[in-house]
mmCIF file of the N, C-alpha and C atoms, coordinates in Angstrom:
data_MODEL
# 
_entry.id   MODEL 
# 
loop_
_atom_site.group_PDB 
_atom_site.id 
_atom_site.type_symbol 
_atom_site.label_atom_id 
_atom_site.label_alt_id 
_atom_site.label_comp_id 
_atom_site.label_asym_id 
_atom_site.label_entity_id 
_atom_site.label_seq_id 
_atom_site.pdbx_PDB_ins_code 
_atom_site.Cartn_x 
_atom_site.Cartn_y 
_atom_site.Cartn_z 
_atom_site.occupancy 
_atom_site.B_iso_or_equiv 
_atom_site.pdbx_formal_charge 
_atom_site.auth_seq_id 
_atom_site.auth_comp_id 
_atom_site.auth_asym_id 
_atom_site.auth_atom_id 
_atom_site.pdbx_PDB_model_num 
ATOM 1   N N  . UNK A 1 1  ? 14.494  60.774 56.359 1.00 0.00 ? 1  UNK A N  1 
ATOM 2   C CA . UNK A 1 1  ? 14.450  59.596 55.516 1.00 0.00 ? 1  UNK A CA 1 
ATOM 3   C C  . UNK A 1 1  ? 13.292  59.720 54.528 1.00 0.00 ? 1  UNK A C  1 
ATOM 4   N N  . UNK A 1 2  ? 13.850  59.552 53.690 1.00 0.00 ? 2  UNK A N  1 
ATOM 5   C CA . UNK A 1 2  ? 12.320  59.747 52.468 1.00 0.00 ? 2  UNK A CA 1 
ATOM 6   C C  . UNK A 1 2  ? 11.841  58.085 52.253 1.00 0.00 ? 2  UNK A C  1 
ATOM 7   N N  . UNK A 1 3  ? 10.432  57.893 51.774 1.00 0.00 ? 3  UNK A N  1 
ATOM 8   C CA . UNK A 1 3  ? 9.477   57.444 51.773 1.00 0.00 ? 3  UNK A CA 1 
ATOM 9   C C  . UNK A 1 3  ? 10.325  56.295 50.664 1.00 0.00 ? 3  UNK A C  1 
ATOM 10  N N  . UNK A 1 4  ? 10.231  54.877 50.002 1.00 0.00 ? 4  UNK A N  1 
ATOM 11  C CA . UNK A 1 4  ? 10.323  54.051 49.444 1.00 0.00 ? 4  UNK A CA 1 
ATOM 12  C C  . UNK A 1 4  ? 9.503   54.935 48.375 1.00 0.00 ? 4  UNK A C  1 
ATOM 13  N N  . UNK A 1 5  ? 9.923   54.296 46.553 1.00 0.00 ? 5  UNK A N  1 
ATOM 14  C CA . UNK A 1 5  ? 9.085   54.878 45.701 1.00 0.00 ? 5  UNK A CA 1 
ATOM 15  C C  . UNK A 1 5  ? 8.328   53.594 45.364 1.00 0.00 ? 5  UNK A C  1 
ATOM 16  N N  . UNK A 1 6  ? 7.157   53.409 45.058 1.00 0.00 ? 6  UNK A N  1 
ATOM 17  C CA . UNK A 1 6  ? 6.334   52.437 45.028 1.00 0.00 ? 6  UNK A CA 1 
ATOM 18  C C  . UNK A 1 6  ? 6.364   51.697 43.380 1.00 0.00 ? 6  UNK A C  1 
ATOM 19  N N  . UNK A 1 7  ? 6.847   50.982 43.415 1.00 0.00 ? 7  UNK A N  1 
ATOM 20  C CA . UNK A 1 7  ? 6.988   51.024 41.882 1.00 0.00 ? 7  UNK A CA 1 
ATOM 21  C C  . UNK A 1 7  ? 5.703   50.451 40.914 1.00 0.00 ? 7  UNK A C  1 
ATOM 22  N N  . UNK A 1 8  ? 5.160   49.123 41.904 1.00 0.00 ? 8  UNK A N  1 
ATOM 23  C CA . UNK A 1 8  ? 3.883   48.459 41.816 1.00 0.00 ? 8  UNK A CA 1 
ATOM 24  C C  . UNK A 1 8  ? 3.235   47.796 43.041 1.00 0.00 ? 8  UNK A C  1 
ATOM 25  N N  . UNK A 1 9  ? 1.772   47.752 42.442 1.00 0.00 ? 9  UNK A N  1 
ATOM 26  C CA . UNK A 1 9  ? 1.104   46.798 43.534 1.00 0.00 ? 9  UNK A CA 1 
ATOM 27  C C  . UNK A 1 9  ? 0.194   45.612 42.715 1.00 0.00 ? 9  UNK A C  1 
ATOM 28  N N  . UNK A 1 10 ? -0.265  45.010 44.055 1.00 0.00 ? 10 UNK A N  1 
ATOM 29  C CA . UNK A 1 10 ? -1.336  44.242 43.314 1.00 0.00 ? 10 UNK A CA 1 
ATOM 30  C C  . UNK A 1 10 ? -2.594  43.605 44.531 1.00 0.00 ? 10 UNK A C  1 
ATOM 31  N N  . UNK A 1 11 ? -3.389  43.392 44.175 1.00 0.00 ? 11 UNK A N  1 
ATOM 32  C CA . UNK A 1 11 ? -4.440  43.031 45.359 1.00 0.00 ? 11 UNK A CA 1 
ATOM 33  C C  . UNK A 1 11 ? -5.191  41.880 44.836 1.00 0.00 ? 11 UNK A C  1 
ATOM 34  N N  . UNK A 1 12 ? -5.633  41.206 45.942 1.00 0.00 ? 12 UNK A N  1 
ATOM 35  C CA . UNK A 1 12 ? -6.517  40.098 45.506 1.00 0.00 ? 12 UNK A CA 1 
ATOM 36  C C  . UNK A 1 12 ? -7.262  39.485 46.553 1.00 0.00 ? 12 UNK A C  1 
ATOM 37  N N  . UNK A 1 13 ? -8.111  38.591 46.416 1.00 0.00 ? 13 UNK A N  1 
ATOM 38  C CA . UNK A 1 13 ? -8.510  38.307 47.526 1.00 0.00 ? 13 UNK A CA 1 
ATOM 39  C C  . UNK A 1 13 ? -8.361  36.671 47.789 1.00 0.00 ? 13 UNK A C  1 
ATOM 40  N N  . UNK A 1 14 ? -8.326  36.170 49.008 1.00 0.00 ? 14 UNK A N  1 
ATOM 41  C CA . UNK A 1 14 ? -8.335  35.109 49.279 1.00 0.00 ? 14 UNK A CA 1 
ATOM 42  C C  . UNK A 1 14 ? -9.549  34.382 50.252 1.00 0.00 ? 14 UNK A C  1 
ATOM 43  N N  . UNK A 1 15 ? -9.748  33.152 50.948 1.00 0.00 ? 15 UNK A N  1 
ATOM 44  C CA . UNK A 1 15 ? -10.497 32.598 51.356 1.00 0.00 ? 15 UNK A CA 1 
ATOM 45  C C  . UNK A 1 15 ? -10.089 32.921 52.648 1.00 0.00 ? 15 UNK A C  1 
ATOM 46  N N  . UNK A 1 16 ? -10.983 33.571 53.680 1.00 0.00 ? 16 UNK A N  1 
ATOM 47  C CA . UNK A 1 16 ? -10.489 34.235 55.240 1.00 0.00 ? 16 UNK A CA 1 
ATOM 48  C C  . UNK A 1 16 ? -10.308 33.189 56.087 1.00 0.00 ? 16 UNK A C  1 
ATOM 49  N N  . UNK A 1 17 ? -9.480  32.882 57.055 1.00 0.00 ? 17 UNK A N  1 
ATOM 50  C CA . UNK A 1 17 ? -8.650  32.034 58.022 1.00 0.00 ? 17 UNK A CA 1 
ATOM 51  C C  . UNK A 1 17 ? -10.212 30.771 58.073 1.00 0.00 ? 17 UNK A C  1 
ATOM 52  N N  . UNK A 1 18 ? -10.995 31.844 58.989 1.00 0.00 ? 18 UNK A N  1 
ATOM 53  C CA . UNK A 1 18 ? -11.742 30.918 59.704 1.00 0.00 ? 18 UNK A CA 1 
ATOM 54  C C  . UNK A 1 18 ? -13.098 30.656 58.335 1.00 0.00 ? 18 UNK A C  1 
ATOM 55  N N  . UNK A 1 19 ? -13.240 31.164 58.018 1.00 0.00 ? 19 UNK A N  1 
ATOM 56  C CA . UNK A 1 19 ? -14.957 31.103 57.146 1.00 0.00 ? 19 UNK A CA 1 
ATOM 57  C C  . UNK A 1 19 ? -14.056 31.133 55.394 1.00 0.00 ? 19 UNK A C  1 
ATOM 58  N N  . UNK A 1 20 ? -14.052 30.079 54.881 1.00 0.00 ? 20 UNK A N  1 
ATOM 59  C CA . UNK A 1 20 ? -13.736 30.329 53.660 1.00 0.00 ? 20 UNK A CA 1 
ATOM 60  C C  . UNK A 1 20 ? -14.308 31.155 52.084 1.00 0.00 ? 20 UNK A C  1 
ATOM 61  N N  . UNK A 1 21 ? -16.123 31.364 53.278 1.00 0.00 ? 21 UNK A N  1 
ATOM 62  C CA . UNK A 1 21 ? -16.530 32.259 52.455 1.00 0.00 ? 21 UNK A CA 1 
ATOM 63  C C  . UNK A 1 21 ? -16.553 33.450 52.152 1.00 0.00 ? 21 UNK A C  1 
ATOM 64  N N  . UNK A 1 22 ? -15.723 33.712 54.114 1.00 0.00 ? 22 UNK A N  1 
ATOM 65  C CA . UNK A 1 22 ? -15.231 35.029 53.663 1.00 0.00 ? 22 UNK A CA 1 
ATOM 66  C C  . UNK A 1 22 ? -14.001 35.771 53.482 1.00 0.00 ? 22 UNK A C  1 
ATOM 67  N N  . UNK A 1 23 ? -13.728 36.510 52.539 1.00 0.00 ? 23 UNK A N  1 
ATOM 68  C CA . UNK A 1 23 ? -12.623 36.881 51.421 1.00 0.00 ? 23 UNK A CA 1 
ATOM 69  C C  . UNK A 1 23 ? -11.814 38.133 52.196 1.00 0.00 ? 23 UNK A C  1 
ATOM 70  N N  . UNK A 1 24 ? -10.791 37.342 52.542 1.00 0.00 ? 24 UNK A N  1 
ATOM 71  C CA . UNK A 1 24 ? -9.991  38.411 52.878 1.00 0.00 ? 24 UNK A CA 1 
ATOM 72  C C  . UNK A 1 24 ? -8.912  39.140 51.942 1.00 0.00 ? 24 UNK A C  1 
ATOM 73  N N  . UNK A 1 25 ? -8.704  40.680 51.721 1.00 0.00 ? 25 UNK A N  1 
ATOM 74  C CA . UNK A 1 25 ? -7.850  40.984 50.531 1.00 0.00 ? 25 UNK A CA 1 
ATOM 75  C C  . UNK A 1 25 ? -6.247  41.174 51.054 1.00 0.00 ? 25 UNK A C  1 
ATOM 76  N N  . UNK A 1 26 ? -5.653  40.780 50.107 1.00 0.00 ? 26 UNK A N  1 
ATOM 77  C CA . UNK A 1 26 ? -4.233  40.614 50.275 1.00 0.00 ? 26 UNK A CA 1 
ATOM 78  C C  . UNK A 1 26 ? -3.851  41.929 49.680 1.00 0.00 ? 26 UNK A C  1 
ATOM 79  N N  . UNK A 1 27 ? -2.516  42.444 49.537 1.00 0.00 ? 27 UNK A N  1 
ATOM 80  C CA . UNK A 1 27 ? -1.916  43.547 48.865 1.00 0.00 ? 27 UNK A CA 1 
ATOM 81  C C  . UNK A 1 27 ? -0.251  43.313 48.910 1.00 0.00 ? 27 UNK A C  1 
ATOM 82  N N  . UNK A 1 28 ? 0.539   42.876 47.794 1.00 0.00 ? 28 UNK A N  1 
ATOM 83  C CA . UNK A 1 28 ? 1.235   42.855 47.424 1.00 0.00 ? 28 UNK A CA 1 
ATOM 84  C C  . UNK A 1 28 ? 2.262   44.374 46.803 1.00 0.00 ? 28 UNK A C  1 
ATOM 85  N N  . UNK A 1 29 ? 3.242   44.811 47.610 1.00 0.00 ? 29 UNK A N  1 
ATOM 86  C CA . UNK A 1 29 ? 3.435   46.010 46.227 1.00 0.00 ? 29 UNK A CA 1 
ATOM 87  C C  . UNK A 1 29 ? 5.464   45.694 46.457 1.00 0.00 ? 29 UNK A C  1 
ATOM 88  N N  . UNK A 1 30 ? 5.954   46.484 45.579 1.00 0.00 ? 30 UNK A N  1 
ATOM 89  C CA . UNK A 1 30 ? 7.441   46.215 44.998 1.00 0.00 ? 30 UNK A CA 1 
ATOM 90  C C  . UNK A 1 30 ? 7.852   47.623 45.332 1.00 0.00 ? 30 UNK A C  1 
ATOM 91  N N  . UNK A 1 31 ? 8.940   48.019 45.910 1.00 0.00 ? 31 UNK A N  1 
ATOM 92  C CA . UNK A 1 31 ? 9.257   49.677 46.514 1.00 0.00 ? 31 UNK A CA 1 
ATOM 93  C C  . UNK A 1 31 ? 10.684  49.467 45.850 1.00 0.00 ? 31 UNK A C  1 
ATOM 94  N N  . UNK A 1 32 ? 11.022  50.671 45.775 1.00 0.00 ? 32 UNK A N  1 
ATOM 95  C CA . UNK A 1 32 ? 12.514  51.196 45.021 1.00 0.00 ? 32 UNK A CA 1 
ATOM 96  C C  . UNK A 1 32 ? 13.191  51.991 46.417 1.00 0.00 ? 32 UNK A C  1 
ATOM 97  N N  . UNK A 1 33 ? 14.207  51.096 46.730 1.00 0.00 ? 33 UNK A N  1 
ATOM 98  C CA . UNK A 1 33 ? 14.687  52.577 48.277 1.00 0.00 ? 33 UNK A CA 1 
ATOM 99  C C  . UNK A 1 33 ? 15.874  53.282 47.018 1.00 0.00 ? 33 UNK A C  1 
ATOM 100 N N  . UNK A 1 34 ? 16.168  54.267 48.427 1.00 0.00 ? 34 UNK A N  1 
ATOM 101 C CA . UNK A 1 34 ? 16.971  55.339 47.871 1.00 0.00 ? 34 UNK A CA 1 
ATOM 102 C C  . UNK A 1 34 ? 17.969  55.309 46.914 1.00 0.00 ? 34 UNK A C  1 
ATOM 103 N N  . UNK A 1 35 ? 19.050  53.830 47.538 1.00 0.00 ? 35 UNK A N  1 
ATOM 104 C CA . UNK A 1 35 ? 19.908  53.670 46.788 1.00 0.00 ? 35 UNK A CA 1 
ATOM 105 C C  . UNK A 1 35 ? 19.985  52.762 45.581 1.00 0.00 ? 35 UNK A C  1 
ATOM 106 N N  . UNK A 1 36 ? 18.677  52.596 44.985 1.00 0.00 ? 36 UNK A N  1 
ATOM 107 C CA . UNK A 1 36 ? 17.924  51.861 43.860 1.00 0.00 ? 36 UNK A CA 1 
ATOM 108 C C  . UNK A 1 36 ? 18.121  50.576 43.842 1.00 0.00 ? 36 UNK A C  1 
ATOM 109 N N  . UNK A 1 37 ? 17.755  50.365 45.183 1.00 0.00 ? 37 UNK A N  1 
ATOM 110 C CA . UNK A 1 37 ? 17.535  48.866 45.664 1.00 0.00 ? 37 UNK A CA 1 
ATOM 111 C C  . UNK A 1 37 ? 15.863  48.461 45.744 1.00 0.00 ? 37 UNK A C  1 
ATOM 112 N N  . UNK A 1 38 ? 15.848  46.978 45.761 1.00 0.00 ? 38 UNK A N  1 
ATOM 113 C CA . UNK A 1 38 ? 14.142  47.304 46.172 1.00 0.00 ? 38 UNK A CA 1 
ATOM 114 C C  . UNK A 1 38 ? 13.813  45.880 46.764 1.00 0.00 ? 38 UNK A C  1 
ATOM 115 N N  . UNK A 1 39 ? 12.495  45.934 47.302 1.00 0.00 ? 39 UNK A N  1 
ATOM 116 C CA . UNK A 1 39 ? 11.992  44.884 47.804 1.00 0.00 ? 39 UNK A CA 1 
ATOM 117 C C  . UNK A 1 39 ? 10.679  44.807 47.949 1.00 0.00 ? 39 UNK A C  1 
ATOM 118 N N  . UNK A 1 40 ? 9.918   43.243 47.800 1.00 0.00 ? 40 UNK A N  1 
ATOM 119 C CA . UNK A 1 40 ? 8.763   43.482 47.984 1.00 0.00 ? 40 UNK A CA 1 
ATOM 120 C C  . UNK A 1 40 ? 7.991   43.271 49.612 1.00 0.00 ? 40 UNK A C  1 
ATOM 121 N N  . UNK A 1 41 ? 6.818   43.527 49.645 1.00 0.00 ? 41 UNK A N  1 
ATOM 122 C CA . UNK A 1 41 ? 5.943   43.158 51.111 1.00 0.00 ? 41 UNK A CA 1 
ATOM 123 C C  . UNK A 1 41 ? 4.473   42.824 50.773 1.00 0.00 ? 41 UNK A C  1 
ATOM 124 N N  . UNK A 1 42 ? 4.122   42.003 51.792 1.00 0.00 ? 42 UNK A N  1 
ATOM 125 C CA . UNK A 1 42 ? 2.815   41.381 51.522 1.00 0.00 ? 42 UNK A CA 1 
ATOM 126 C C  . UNK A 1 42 ? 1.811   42.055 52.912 1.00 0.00 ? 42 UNK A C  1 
ATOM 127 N N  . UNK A 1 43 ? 0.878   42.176 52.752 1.00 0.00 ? 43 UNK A N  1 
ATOM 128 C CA . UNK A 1 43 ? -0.034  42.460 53.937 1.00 0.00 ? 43 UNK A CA 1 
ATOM 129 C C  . UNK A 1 43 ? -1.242  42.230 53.427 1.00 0.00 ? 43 UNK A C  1 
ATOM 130 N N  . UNK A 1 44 ? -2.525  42.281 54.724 1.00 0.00 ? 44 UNK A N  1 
ATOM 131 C CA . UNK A 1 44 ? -3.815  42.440 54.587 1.00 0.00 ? 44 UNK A CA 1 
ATOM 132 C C  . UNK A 1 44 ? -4.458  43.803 54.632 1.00 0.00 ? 44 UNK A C  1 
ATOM 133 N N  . UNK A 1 45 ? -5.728  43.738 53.654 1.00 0.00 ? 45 UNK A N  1 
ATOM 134 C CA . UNK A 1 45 ? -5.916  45.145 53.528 1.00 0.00 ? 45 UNK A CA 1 
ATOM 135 C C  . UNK A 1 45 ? -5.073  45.815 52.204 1.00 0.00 ? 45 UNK A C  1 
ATOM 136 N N  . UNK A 1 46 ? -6.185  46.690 51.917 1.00 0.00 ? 46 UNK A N  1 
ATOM 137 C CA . UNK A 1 46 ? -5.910  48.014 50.874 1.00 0.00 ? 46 UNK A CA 1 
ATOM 138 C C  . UNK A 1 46 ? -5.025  48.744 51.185 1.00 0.00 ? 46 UNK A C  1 
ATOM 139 N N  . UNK A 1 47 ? -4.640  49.391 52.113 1.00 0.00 ? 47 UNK A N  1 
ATOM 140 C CA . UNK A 1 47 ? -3.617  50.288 52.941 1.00 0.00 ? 47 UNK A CA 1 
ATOM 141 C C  . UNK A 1 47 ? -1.965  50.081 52.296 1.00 0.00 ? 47 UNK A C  1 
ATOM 142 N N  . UNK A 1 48 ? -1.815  51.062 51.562 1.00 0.00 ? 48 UNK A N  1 
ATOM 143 C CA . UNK A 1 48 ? -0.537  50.596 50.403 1.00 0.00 ? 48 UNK A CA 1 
ATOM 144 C C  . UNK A 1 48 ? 0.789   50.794 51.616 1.00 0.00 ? 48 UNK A C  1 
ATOM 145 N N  . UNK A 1 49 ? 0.367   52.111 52.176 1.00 0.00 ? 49 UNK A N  1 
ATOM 146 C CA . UNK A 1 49 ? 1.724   52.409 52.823 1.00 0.00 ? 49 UNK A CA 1 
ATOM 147 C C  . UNK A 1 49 ? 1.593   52.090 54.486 1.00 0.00 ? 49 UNK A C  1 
ATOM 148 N N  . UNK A 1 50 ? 0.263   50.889 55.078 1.00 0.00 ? 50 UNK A N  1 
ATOM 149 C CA . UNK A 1 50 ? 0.016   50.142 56.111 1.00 0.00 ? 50 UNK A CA 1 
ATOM 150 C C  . UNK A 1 50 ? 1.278   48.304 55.592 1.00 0.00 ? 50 UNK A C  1 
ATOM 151 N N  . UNK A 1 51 ? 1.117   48.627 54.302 1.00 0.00 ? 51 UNK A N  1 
ATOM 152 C CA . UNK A 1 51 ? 1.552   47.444 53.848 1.00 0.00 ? 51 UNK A CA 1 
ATOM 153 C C  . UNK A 1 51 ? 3.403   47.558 53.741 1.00 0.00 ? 51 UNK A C  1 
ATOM 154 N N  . UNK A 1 52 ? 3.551   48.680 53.219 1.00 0.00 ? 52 UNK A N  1 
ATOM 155 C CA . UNK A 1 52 ? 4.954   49.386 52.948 1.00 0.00 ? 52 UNK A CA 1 
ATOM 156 C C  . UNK A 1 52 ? 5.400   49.511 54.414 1.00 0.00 ? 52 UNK A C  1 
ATOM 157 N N  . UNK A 1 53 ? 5.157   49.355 55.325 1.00 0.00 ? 53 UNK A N  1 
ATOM 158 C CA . UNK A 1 53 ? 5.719   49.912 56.949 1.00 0.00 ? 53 UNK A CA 1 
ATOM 159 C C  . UNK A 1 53 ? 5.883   48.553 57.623 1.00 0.00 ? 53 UNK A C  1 
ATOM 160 N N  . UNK A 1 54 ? 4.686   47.744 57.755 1.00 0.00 ? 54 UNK A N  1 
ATOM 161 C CA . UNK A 1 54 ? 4.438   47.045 58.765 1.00 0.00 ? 54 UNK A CA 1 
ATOM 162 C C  . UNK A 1 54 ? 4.076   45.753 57.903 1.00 0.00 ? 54 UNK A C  1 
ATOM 163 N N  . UNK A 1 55 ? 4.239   45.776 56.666 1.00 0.00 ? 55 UNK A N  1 
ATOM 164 C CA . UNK A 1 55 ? 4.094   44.212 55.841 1.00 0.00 ? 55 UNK A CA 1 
ATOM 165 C C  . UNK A 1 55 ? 5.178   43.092 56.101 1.00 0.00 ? 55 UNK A C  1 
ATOM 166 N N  . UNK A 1 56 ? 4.808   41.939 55.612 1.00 0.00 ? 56 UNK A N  1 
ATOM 167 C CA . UNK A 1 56 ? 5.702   40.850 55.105 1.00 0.00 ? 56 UNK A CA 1 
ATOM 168 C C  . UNK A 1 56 ? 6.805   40.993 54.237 1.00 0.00 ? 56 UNK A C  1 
ATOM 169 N N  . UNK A 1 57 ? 8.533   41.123 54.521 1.00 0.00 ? 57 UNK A N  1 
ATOM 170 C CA . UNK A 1 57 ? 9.186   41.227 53.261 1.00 0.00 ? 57 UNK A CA 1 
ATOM 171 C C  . UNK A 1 57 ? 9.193   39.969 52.585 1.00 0.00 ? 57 UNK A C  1 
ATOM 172 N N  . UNK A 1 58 ? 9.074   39.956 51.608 1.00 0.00 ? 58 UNK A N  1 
ATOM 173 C CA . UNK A 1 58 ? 8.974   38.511 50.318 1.00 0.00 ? 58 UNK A CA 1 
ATOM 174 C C  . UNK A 1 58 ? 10.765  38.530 50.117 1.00 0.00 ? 58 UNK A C  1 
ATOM 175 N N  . UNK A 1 59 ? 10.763  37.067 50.164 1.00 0.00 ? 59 UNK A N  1 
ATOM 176 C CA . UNK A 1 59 ? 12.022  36.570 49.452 1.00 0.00 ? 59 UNK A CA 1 
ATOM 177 C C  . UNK A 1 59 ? 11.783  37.158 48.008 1.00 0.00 ? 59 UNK A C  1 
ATOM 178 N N  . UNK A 1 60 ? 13.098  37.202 47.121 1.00 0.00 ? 60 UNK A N  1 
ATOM 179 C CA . UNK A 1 60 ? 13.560  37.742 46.050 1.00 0.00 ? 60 UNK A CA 1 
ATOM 180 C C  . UNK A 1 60 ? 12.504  36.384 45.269 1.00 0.00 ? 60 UNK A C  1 
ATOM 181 N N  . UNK A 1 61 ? 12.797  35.171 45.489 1.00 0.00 ? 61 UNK A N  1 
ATOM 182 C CA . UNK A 1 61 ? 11.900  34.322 44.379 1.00 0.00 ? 61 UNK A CA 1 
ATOM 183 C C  . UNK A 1 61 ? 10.494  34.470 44.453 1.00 0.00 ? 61 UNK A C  1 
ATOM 184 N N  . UNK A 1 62 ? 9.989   34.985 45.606 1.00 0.00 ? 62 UNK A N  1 
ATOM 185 C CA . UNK A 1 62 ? 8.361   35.297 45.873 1.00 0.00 ? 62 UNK A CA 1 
ATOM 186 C C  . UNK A 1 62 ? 8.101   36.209 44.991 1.00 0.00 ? 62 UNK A C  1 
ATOM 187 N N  . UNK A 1 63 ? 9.171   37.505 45.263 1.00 0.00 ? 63 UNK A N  1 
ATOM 188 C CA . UNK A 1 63 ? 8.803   38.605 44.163 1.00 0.00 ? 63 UNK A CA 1 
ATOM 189 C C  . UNK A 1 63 ? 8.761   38.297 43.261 1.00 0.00 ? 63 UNK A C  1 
ATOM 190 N N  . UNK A 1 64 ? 9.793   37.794 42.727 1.00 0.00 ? 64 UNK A N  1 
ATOM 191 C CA . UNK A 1 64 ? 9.836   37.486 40.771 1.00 0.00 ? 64 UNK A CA 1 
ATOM 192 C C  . UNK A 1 64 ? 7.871   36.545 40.473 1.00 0.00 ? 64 UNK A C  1 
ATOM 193 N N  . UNK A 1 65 ? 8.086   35.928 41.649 1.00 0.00 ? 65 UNK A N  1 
ATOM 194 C CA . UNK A 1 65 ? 6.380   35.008 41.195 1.00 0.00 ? 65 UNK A CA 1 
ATOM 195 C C  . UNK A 1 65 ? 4.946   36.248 40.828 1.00 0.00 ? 65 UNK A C  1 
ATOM 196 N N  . UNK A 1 66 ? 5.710   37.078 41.931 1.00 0.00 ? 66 UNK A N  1 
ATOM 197 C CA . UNK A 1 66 ? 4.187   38.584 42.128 1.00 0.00 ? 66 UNK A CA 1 
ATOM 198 C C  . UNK A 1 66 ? 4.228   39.194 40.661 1.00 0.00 ? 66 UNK A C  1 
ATOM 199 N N  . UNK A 1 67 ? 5.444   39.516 40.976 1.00 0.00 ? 67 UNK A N  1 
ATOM 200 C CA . UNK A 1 67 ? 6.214   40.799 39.271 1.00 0.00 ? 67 UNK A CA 1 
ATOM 201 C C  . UNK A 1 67 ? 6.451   40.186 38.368 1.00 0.00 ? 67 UNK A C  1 
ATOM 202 N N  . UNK A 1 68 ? 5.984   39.223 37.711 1.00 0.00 ? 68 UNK A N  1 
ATOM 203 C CA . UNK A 1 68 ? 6.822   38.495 36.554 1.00 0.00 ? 68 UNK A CA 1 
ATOM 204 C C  . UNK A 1 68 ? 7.129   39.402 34.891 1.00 0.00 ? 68 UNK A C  1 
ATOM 205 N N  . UNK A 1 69 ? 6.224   40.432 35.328 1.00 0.00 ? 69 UNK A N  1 
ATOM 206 C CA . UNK A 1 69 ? 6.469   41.493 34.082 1.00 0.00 ? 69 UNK A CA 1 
ATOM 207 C C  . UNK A 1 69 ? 7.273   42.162 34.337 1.00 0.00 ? 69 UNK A C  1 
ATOM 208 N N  . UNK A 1 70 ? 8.167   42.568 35.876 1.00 0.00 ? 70 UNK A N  1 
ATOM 209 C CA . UNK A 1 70 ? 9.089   43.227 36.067 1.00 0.00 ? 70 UNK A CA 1 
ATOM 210 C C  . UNK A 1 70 ? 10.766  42.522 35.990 1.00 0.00 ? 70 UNK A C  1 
ATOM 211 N N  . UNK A 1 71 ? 11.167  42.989 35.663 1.00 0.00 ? 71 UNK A N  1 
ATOM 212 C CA . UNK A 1 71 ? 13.071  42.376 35.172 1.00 0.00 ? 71 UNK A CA 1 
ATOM 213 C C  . UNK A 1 71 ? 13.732  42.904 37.009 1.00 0.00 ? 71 UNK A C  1 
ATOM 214 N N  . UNK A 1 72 ? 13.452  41.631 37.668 1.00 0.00 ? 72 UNK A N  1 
ATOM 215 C CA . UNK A 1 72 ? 14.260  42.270 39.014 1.00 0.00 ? 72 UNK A CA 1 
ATOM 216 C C  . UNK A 1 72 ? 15.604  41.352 38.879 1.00 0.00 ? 72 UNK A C  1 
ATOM 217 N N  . UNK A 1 73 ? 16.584  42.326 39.588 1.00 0.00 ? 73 UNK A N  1 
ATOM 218 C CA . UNK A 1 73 ? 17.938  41.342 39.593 1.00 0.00 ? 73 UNK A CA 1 
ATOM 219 C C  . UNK A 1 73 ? 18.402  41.096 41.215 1.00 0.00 ? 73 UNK A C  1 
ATOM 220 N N  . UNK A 1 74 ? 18.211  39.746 41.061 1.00 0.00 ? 74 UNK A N  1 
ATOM 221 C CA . UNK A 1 74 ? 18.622  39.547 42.637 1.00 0.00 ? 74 UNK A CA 1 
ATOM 222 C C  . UNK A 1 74 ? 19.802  40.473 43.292 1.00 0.00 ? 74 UNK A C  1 
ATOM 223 N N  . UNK A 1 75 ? 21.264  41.024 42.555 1.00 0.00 ? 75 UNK A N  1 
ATOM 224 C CA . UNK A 1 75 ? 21.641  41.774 43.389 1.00 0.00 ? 75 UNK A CA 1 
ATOM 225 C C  . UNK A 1 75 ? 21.584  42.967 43.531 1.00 0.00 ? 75 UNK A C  1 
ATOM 226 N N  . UNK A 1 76 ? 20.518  43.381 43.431 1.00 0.00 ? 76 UNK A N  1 
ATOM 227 C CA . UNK A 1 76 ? 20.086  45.178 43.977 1.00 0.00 ? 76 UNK A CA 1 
ATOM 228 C C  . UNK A 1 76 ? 18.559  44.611 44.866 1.00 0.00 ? 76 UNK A C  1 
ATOM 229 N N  . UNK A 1 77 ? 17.825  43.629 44.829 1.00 0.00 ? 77 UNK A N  1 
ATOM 230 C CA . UNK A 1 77 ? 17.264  42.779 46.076 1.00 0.00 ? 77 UNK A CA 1 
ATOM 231 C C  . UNK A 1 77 ? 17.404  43.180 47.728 1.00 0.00 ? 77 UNK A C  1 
ATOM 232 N N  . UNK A 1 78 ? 17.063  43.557 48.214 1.00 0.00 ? 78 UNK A N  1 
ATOM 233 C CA . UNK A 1 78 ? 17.411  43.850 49.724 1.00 0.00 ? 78 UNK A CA 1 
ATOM 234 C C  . UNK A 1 78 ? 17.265  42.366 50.410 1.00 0.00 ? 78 UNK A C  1 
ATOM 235 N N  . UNK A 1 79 ? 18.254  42.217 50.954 1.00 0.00 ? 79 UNK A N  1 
ATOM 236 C CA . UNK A 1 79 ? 18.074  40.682 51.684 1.00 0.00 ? 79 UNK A CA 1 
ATOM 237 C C  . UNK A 1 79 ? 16.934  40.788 52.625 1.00 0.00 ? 79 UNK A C  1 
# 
């Protein structure tokens, strides 16, 4: 099985669970699978392909909010 192609990411940080002063970083990225489908995932941490394995998949309207410079079409979307 080959690897998702990464098409984008994005990182940021937020206010951490317990201490709002401290900043936990998020990482957002958008993958292309094989059959030029794609989907996005959310995780904590820098770790692109910790995030690509074991992340959050985002609904199709979450993505469009992350990617708004990207033209995604809900049906090539992975449910």
């Amino acid at each position: 099985m080959v690897d998702p192609k990464i098409l984008s990411t994005i990182t940021f940080c937020v206010p951490g669970p317990l201490n709002p002063r401290r900043r936990t970083e998020v990482t957002v990225i958008l993958v292309e699978g094989a059959v030029k489908d794609y989907a996005a995932y959310i995780g904590t941490g820098r770790d692109i392909d910790w995030v690509r394995k074991y992340g959050n998949k985002m609904t199709f309207a979450e993505a469009c909010n992350f990617f708004p410079s990207m033209v995604l079409e809900e049906a090539r979307y992975r449910k």
